[in-house]
C-alpha positions as CSV (number, residue, x, y, z in Angstrom):
1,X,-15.3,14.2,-15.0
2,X,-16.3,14.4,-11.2
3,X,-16.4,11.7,-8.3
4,X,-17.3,11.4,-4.8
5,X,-13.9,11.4,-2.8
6,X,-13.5,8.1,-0.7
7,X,-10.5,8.5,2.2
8,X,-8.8,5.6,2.6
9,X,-6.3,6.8,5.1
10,X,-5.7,5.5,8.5
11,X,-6.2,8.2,11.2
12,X,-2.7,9.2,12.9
13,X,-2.6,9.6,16.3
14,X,-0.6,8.1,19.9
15,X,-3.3,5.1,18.9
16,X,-1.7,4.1,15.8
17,X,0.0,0.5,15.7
18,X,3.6,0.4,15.1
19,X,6.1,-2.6,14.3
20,X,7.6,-3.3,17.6
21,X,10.6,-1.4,17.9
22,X,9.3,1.0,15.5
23,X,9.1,4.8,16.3
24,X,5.3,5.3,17.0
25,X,3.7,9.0,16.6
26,X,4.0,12.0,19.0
27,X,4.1,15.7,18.7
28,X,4.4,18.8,21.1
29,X,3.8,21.9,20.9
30,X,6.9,23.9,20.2
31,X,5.0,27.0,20.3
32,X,1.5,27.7,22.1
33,X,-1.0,30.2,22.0
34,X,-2.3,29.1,25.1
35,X,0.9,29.8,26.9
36,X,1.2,33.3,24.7
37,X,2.9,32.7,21.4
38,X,1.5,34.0,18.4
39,X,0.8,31.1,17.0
40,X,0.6,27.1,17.7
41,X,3.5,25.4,16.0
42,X,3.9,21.6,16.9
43,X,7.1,19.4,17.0
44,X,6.2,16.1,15.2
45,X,8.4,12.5,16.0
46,X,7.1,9.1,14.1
47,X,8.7,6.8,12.2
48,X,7.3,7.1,8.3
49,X,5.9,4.0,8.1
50,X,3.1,5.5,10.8
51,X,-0.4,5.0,9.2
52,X,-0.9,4.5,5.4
53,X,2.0,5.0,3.9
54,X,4.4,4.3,0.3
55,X,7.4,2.3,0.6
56,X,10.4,3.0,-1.5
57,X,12.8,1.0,-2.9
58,X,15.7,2.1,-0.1
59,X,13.6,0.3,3.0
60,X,14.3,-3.4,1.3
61,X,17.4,-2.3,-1.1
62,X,20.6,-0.4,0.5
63,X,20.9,1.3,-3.4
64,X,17.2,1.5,-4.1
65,X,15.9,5.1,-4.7
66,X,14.4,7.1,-1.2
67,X,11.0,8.0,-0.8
68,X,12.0,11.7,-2.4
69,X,13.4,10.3,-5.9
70,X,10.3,8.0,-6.4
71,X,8.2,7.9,-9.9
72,X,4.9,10.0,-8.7
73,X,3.1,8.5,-11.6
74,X,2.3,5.4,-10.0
75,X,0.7,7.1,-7.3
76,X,-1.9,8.5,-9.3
77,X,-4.5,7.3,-11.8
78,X,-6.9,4.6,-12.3
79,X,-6.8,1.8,-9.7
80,X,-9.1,-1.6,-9.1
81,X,-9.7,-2.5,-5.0
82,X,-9.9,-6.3,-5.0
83,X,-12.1,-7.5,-2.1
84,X,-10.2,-10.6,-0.6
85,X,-11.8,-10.2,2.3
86,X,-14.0,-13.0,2.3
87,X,-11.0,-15.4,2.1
88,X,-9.0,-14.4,5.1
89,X,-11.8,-14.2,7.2
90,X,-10.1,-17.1,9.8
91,X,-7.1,-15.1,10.1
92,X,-3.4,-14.3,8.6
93,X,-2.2,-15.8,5.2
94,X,-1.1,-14.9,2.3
95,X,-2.4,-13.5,-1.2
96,X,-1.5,-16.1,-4.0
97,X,-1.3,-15.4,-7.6
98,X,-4.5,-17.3,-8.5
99,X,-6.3,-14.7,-6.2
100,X,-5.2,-11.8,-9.2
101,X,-5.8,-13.5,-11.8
102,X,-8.3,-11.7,-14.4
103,X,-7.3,-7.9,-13.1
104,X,-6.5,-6.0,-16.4
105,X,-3.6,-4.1,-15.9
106,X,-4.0,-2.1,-19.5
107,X,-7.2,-1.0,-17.7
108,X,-5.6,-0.6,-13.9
109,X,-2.6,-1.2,-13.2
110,X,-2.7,0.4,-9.4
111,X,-4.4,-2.5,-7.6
112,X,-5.9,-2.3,-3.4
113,X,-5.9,-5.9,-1.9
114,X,-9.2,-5.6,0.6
115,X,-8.1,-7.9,3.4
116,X,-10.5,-7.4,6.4
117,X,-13.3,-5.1,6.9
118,X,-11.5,-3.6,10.7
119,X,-11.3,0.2,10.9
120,X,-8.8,-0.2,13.6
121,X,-5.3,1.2,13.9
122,X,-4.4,-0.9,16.5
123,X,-1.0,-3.4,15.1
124,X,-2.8,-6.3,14.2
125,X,-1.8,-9.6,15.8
126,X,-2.2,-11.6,12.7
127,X,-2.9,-10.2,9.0
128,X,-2.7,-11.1,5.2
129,X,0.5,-10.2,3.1
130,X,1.5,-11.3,-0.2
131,X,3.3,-14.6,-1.8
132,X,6.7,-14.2,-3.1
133,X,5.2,-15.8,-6.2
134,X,1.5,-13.2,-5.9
135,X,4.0,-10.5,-5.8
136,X,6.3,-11.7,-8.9
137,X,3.5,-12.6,-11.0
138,X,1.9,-8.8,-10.6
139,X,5.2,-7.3,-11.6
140,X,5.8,-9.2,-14.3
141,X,2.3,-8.8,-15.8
142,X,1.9,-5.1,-15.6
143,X,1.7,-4.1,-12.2
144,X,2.4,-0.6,-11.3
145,X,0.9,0.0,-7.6
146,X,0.1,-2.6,-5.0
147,X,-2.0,-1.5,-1.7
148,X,-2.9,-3.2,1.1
149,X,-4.8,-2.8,4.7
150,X,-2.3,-4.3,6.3
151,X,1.0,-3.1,8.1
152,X,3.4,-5.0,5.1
153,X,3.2,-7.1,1.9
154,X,5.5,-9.6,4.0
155,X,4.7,-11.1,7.1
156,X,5.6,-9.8,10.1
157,X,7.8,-12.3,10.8
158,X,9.9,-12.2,7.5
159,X,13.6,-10.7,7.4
160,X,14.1,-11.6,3.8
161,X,11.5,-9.3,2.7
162,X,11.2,-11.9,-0.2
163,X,7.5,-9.7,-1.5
164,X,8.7,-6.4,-1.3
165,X,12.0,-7.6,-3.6
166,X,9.8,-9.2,-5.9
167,X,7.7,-6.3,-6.7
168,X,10.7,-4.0,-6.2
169,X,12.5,-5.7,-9.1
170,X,9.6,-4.9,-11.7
171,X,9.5,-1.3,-10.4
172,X,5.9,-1.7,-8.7
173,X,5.0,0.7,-6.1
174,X,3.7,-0.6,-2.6
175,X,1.0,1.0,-0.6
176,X,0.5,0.0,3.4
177,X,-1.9,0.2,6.3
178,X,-4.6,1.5,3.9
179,X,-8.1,1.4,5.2
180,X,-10.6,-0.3,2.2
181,X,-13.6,-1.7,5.1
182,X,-15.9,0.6,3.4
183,X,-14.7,0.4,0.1
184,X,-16.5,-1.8,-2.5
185,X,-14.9,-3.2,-5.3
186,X,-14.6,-1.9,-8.4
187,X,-12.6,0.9,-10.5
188,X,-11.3,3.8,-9.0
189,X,-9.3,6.7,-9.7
190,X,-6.0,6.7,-6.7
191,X,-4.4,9.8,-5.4
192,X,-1.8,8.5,-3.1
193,X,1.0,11.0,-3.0
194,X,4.1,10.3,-0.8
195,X,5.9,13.3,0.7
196,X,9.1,14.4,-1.0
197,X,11.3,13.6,2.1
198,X,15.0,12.8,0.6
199,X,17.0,9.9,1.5
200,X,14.2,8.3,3.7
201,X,13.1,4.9,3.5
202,X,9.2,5.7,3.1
203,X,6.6,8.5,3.5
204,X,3.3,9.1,4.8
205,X,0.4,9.6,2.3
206,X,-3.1,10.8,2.4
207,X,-4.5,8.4,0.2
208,X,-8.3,9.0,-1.7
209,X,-10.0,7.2,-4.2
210,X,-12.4,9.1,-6.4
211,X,-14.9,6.6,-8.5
212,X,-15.3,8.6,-11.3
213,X,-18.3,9.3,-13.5
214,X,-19.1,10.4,-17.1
């Protein structure tokens, strides 16, 4: 079985869009060629939810599991991207469980939510996240993995986190700040593995799709 490789990772750079408050990316060179050493070795600050990343349990639940304990089954296998685009094209709001209805989790149970079509990396002023109820109801029908092109399944506004617990409780895995503009829907195969960074709150992932063919 082969497949043409589709990167749905946002770029990482000083451009990429950050929570305010949040750590944004930089780096230096700890060692340099250009000033003589034998080789260039860089010093790397960001906080881990930089650019497309996973979430774990421990960023909404003091005794959830850290990034480095996580299942790594849900972060590979087949996966449906949903294009919601279409429906949030005036601006933030939120994913409701009608919106999912129909998705055969049996078939694939990793699901992308297509938002927007933007390629940017820039923090968005205003952008889609997910019900309490749209994230209960995929959890409690067979959800494994929920991604979106957005920063968080919760508004940016929210402290509860109330969408992040929901699918947290049924064990579904959450995937953020993907890029899906040039994605179409269908059936994909995900490869989405988080780093295996112990007692963090969340990792950076290089995430792919492959549509696979017979």
């Amino acid at each position: 079985m082969t497949g043409e490789i589709i990167d749905i990772s946002q770029p990482v750079d000083s451009g990429a869009g950050v929570f305010e408050g949040d750590t944004p990316f930089s780096f230096r060179w700890k060692w340099d060629r250009a000033q003589g050493s034998s080789c260039n070795v860089a010093a790397v600050k960001l906080s881990p939810h930089v650019g497309s990343h996973a979430d774990a349990p421990l960023h909404f639940d003091a005794q959830g599991a850290s990034i480095g304990e996580v299942d790594l089954d849900r972060y590979l296998g087949p996966c449906r991207v949903v294009d919601l685009a279409g429906q949030f094209a005036g601006g933030a709001d939120l994913v409701r469980p009608e919106q999912l209805v129909g998705i055969d989790f049996g078939r694939t149970p990793r699901v992308l939510l297509r938002t927007h079509d933007s390629p940017s990396t820039a923090f968005p002023r205003r952008f889609a996240a997910l019900s309490p109820e749209a994230a209960r109801w995929f959890g409690e029908n067979g959800g494994q993995l929920l991604g979106l092109d957005t920063p968080s399944v919760d508004p940016a506004k929210s402290r509860e986190l109330a969408a992040h617990r929901e699918l947290g409780r049924n064990g579904v895995a959450i995937l953020e700040n993907l890029v899906l503009g040039h994605v179409e829907a269908g059936e994909y195969e995900l490869i989405a593995m988080p780093l295996r960074w112990m007692g963090l709150d969340a990792s950076p992932v290089r995430a792919v799709l492959r549509r696979t063919r017979r």
